[in-house]
Jmol script that loads the backbone (N, CA, C; Angstrom):
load data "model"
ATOM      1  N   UNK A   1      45.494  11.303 112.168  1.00  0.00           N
ATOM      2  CA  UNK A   1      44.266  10.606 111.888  1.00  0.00           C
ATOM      3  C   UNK A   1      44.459   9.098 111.894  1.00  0.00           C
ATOM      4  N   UNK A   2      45.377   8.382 111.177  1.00  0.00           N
ATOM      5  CA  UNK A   2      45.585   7.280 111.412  1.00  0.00           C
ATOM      6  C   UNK A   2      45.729   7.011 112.679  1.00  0.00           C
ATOM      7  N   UNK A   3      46.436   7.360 113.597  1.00  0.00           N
ATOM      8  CA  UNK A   3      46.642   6.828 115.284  1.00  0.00           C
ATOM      9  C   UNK A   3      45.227   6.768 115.512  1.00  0.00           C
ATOM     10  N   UNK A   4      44.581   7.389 115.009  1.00  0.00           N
ATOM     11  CA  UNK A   4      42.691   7.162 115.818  1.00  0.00           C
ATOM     12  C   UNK A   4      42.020   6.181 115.425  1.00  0.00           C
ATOM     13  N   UNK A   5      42.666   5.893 113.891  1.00  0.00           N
ATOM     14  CA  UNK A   5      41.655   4.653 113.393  1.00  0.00           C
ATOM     15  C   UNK A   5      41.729   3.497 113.904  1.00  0.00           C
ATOM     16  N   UNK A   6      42.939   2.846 114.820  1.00  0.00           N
ATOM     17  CA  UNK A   6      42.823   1.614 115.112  1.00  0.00           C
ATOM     18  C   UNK A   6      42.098   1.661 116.514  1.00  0.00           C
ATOM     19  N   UNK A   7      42.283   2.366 116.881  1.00  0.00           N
ATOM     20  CA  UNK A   7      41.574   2.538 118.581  1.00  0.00           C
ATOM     21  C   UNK A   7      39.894   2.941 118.535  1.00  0.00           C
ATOM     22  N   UNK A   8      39.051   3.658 117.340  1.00  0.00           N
ATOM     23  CA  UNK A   8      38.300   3.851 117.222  1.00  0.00           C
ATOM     24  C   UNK A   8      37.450   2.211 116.241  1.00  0.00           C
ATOM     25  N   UNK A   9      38.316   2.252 115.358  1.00  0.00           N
ATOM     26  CA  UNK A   9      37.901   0.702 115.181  1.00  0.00           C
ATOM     27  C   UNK A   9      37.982  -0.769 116.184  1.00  0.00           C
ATOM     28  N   UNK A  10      38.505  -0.470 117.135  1.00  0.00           N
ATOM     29  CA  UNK A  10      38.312  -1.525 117.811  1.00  0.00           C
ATOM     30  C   UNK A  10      37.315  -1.309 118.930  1.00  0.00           C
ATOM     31  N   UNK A  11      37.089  -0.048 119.426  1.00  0.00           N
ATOM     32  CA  UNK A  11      36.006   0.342 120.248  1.00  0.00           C
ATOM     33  C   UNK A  11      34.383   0.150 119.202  1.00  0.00           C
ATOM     34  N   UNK A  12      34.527   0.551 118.157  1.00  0.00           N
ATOM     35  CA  UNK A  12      33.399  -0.047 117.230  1.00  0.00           C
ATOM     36  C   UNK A  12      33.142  -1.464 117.378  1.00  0.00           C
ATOM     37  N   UNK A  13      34.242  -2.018 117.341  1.00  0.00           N
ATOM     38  CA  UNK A  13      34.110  -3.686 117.191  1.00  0.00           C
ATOM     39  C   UNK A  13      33.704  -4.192 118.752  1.00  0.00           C
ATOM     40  N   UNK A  14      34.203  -3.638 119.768  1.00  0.00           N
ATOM     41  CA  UNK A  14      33.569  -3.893 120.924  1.00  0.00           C
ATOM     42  C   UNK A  14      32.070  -3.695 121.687  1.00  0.00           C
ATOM     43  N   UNK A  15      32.122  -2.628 120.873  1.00  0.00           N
ATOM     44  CA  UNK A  15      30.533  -2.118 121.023  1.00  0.00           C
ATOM     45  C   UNK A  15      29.772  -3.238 120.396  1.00  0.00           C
ATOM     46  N   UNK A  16      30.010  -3.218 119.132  1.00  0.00           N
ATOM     47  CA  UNK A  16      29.282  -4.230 118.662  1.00  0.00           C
ATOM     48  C   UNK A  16      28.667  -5.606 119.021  1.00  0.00           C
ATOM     49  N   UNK A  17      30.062  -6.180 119.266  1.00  0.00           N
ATOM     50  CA  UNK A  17      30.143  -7.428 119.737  1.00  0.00           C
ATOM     51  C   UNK A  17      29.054  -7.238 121.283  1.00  0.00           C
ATOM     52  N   UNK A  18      29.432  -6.074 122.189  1.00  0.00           N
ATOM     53  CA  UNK A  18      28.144  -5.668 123.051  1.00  0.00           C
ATOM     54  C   UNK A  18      26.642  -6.053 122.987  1.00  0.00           C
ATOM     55  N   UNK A  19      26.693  -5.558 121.912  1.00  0.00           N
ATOM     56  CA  UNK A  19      24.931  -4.946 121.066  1.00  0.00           C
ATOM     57  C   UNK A  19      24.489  -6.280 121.037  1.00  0.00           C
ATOM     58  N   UNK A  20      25.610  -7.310 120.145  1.00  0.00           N
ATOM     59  CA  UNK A  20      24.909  -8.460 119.511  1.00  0.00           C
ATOM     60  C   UNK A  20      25.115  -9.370 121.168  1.00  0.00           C
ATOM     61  N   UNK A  21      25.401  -9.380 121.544  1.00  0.00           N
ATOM     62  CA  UNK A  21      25.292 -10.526 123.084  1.00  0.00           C
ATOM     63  C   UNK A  21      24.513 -10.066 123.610  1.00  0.00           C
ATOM     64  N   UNK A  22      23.703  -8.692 123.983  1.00  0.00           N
ATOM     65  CA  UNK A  22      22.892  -8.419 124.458  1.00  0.00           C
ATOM     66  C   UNK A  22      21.582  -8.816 123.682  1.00  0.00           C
ATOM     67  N   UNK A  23      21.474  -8.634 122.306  1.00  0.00           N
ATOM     68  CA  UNK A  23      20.314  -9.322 121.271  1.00  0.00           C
ATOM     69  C   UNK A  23      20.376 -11.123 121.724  1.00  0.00           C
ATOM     70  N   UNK A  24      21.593 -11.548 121.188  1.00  0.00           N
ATOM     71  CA  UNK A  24      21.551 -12.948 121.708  1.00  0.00           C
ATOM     72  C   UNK A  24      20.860 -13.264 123.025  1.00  0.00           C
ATOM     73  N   UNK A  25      21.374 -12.596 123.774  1.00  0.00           N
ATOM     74  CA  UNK A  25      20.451 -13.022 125.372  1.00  0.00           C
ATOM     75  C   UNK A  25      18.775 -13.023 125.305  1.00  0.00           C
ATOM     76  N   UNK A  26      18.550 -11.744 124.452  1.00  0.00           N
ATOM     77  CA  UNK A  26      17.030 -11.719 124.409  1.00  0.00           C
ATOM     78  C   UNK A  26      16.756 -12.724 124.011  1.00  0.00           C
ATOM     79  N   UNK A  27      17.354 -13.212 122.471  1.00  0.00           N
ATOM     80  CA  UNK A  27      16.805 -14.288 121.579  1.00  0.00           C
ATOM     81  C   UNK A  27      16.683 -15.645 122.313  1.00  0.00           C
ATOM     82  N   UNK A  28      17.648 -15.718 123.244  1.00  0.00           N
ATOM     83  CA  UNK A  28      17.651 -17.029 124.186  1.00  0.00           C
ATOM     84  C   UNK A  28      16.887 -17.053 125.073  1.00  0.00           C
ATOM     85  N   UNK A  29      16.437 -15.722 125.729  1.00  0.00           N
ATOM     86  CA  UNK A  29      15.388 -16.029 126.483  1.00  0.00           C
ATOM     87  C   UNK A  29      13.709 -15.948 125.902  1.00  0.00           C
ATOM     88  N   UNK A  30      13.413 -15.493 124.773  1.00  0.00           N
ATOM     89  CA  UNK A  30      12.487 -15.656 124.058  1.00  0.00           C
ATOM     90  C   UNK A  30      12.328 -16.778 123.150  1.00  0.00           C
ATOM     91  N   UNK A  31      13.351 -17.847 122.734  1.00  0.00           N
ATOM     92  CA  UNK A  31      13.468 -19.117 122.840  1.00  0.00           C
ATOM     93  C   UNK A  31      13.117 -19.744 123.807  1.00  0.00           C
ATOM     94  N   UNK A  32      13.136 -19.542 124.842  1.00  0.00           N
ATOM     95  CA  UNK A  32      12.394 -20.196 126.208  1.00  0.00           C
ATOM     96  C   UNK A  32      11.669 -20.047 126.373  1.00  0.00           C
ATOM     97  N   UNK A  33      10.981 -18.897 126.324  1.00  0.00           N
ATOM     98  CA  UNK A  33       9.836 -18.753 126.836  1.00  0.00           C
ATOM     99  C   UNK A  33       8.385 -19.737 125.562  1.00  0.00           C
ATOM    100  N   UNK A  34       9.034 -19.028 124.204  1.00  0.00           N
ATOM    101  CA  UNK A  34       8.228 -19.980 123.258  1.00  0.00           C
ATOM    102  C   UNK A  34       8.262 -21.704 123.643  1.00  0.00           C
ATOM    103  N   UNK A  35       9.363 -22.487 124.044  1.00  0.00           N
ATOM    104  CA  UNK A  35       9.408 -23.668 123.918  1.00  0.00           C
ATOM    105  C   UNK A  35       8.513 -23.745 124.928  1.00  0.00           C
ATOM    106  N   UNK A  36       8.443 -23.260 126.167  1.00  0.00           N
ATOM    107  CA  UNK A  36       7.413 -23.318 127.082  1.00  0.00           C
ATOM    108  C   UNK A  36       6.320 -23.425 126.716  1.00  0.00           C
ATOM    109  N   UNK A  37       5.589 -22.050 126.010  1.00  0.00           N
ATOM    110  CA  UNK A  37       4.516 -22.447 125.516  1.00  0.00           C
ATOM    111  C   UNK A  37       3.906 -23.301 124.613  1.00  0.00           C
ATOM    112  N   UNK A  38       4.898 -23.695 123.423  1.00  0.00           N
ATOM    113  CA  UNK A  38       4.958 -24.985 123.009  1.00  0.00           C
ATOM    114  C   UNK A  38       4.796 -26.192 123.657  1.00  0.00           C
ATOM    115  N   UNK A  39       5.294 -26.025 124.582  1.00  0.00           N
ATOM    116  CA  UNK A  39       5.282 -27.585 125.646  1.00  0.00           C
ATOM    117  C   UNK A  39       3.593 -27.387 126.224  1.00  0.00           C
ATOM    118  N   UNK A  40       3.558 -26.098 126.259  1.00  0.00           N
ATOM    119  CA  UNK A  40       1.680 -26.365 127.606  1.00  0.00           C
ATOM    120  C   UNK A  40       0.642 -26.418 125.984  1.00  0.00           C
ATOM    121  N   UNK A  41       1.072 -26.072 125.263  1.00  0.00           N
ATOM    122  CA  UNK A  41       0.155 -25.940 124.020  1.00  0.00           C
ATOM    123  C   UNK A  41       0.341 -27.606 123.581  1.00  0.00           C
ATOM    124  N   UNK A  42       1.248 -28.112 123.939  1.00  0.00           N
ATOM    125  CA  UNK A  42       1.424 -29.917 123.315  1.00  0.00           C
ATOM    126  C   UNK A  42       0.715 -30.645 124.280  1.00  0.00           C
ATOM    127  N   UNK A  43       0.225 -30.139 125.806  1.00  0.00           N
ATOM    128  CA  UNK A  43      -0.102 -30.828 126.795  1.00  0.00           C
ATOM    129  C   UNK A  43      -1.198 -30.645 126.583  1.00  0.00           C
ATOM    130  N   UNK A  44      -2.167 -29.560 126.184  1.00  0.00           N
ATOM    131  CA  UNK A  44      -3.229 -29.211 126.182  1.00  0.00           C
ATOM    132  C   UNK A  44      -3.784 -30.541 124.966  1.00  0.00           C
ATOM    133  N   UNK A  45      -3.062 -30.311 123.673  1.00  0.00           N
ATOM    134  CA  UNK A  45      -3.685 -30.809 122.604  1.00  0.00           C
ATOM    135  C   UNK A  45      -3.462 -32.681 123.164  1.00  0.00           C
ATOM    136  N   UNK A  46      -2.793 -33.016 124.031  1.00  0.00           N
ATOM    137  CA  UNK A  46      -2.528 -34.418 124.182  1.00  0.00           C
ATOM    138  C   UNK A  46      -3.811 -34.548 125.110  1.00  0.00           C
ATOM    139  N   UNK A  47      -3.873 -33.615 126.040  1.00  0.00           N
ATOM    140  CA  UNK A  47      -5.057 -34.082 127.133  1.00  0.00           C
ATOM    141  C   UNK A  47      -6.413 -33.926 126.221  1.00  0.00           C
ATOM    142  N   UNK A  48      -6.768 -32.947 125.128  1.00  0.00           N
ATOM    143  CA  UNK A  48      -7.926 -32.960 124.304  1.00  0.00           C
ATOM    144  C   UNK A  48      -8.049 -34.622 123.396  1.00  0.00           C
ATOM    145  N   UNK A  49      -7.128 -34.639 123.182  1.00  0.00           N
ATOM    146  CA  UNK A  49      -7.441 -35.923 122.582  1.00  0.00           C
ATOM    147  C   UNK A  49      -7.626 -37.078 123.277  1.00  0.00           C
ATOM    148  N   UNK A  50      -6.560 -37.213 124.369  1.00  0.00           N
ATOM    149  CA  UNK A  50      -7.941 -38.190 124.743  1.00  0.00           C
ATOM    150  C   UNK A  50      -8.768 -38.142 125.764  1.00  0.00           C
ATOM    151  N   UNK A  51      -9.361 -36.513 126.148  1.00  0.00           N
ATOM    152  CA  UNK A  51     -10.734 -36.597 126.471  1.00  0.00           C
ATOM    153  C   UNK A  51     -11.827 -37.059 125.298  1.00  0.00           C
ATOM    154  N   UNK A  52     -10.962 -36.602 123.783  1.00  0.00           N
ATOM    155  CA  UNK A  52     -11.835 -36.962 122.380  1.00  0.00           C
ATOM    156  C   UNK A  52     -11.889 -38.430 122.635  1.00  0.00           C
ATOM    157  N   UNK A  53     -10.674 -39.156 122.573  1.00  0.00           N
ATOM    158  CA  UNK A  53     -10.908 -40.631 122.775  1.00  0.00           C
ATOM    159  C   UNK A  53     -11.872 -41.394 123.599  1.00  0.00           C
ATOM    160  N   UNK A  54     -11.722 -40.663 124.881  1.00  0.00           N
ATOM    161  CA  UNK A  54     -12.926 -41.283 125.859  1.00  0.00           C
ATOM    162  C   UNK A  54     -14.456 -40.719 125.422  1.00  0.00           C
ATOM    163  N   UNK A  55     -14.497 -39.916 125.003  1.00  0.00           N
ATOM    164  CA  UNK A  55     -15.996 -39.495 124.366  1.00  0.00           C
ATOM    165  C   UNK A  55     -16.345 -40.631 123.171  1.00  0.00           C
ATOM    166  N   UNK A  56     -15.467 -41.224 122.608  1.00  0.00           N
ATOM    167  CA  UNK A  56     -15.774 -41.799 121.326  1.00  0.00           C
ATOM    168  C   UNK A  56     -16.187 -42.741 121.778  1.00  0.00           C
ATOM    169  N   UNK A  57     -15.536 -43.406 122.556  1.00  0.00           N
ATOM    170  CA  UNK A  57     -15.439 -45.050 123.326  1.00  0.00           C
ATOM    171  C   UNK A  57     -16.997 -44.895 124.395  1.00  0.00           C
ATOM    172  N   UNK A  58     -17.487 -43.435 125.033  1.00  0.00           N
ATOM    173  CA  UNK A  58     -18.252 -43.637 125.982  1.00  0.00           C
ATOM    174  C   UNK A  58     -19.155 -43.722 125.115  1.00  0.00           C
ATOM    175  N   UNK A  59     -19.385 -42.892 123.417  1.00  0.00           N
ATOM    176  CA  UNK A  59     -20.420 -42.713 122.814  1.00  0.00           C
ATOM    177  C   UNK A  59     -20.934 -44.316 121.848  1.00  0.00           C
ATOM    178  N   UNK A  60     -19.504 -45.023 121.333  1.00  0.00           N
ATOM    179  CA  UNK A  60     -20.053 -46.390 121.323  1.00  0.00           C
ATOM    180  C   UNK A  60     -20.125 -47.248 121.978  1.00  0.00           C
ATOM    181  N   UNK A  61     -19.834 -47.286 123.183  1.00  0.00           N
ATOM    182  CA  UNK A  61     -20.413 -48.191 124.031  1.00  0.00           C
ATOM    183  C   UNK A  61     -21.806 -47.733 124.466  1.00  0.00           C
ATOM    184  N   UNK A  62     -22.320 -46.807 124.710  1.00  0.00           N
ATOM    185  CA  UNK A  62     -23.687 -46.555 124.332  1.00  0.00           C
ATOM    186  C   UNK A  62     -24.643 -46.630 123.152  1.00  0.00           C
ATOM    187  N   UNK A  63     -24.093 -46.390 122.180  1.00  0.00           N
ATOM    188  CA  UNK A  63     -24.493 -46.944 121.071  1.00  0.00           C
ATOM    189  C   UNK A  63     -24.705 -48.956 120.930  1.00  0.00           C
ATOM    190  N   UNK A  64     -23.810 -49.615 121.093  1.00  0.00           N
ATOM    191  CA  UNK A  64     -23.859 -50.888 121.585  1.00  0.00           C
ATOM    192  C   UNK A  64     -24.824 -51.484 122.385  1.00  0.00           C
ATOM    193  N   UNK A  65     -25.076 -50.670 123.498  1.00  0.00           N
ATOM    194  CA  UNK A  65     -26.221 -50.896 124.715  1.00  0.00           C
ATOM    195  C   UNK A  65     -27.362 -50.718 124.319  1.00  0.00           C
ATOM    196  N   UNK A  66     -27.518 -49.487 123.267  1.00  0.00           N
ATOM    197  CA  UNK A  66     -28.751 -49.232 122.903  1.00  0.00           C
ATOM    198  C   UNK A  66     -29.387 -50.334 122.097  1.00  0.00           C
ATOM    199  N   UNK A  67     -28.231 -50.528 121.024  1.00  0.00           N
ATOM    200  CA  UNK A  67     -28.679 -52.088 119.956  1.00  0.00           C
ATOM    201  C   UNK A  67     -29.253 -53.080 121.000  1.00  0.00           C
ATOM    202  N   UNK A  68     -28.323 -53.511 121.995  1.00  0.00           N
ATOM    203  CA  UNK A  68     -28.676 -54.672 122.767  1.00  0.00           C
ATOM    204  C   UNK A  68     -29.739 -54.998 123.151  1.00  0.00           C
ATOM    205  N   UNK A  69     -30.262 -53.946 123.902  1.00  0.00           N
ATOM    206  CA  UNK A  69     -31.318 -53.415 124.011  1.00  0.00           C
ATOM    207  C   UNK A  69     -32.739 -53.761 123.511  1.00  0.00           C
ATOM    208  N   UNK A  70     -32.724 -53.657 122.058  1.00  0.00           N
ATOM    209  CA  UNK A  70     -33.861 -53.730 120.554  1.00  0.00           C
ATOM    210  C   UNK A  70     -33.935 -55.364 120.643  1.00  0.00           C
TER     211      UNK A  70
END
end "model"
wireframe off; spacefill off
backbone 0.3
color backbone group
């Protein structure tokens, strides 16, 4: 029984070490894929704002024109 335990414990430990590099790979590529969407979700909210900005600026400079106007 002993002659089995070191050869069976190290095939455990190999497996293992298997299992977890194969998890790691997922985790790295599902790290990517999130930062991605992070990045188009940061582009989105940068281009909303300043379409917000130009709405503000088109809405008082109309506001301005209108005073002028009176």
């Amino acid at each position: 029984m002993k002659e089995l335990f070191a050869p069976i414990l190290i095939t455990l430990l190999v497996v293992a070490m298997v299992v977890q590099g194969i998890f790691l790979e997922k985790a790295q590529h599902m790290t990517g894929e999130a930062l991605e969407i992070a990045g188009k979700w940061q582009e989105a909210y940068t281009e909303l704002q300043e379409d917000y900005s130009q709405a503000v600026e088109k809405i008082e400079q109309l506001e301005y024109e209108l005073r002028s106007e009176e």
